[in-house]
N, C-alpha and C positions, 0 to 999 in steps of 0.2 A: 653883118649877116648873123640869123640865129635862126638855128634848128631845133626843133621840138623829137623826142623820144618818148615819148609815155609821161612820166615823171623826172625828164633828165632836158636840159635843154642846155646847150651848147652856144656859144657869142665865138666873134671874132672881129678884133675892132683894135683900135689906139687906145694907150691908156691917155685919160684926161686929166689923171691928177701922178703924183707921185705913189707908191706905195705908202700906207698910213698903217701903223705900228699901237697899239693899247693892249694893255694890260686891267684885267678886274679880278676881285676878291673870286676864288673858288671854296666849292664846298669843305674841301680839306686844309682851308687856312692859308694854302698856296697863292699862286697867282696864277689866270688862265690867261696865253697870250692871243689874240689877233691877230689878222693884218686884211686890213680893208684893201680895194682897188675900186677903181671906176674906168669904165671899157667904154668907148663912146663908140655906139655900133652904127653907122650910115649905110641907113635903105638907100636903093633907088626912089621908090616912089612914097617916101613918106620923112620925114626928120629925122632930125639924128636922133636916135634913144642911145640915154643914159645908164649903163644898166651899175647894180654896184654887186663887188665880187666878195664873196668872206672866206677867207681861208685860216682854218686851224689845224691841230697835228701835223703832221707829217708834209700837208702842202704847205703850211704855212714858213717852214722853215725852209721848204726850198725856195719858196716865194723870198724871202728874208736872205737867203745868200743868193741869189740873182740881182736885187738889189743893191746888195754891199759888195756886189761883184768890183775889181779892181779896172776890169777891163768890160766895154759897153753891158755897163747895170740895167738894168730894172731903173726904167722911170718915165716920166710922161713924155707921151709919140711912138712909146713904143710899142711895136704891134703885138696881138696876143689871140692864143687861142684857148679857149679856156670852156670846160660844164662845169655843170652841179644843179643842184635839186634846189626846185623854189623855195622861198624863206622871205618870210612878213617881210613888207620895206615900208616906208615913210612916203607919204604923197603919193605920184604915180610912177613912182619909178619900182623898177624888177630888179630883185634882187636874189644870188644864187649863193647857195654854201659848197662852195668851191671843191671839185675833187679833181678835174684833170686841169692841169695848166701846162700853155706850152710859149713861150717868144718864138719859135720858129716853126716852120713848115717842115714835114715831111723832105720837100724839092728845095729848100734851102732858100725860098722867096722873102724877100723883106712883108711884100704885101701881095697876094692871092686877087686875081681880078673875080671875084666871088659870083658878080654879075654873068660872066661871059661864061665861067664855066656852069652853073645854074642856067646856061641858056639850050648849050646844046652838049653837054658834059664832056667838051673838048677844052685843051687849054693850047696856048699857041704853045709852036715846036718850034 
């Protein structure tokens, strides 16, 4: 499922790949880190879209110990909730620079029937 804000759009979907990790030269000689994701988001009435997530600072690192978690990490299948602001992508996939990320729900649900509540903004009791 994804929601649109102004300039903020929001996914929630399965990861399809693992967390992925890079490092490039920064202006200061340092190193800038990364951490890519891909969220496979399933319409109802349309494909699955791809989307790919970019997380740096401060999410990236929470991104990074969710992963390295000792106990159920960060990795692919797992469900995710996540915005951030559009950013160039490659082919036709959408891509966002990550500021909220979340693996769980509010209600403590593995997976949100996004459908059903989107139908009549009730969820079952």
């Amino acid at each position: 499922m994804a929601f649109m804000a102004g300039d903020f759009v929001y996914v929630a979907g399965n990861l399809a790949t693992d967390p992925r990790m890079g490092q490039f030269p920064a202006k200061d000689g340092m190193y800038d880190e990364v951490v890519w994701l891909t969220v496979a988001v399933n319409h109802t009435d349309a494909a699955t879209e791809y989307v790919e997530l970019e997380a740096r600072g401060k999410t990236k690192e929470y991104v990074k110990n969710l992963a390295a978690a000792s106990v159920d990490p960060l990795s692919k299948g797992t469900f995710i909730v996540a915005g951030g602001s559009p950013a160039k992508a490659k082919g036709n996939k959408r891509k966002l620079k990550l500021v909220v990320f979340s693996s769980e729900t509010s209600l403590g649900y593995d997976v949100l029937n996004w459908d059903r509540l989107r139908g009549n903004g009730q969820a079952d009791e």
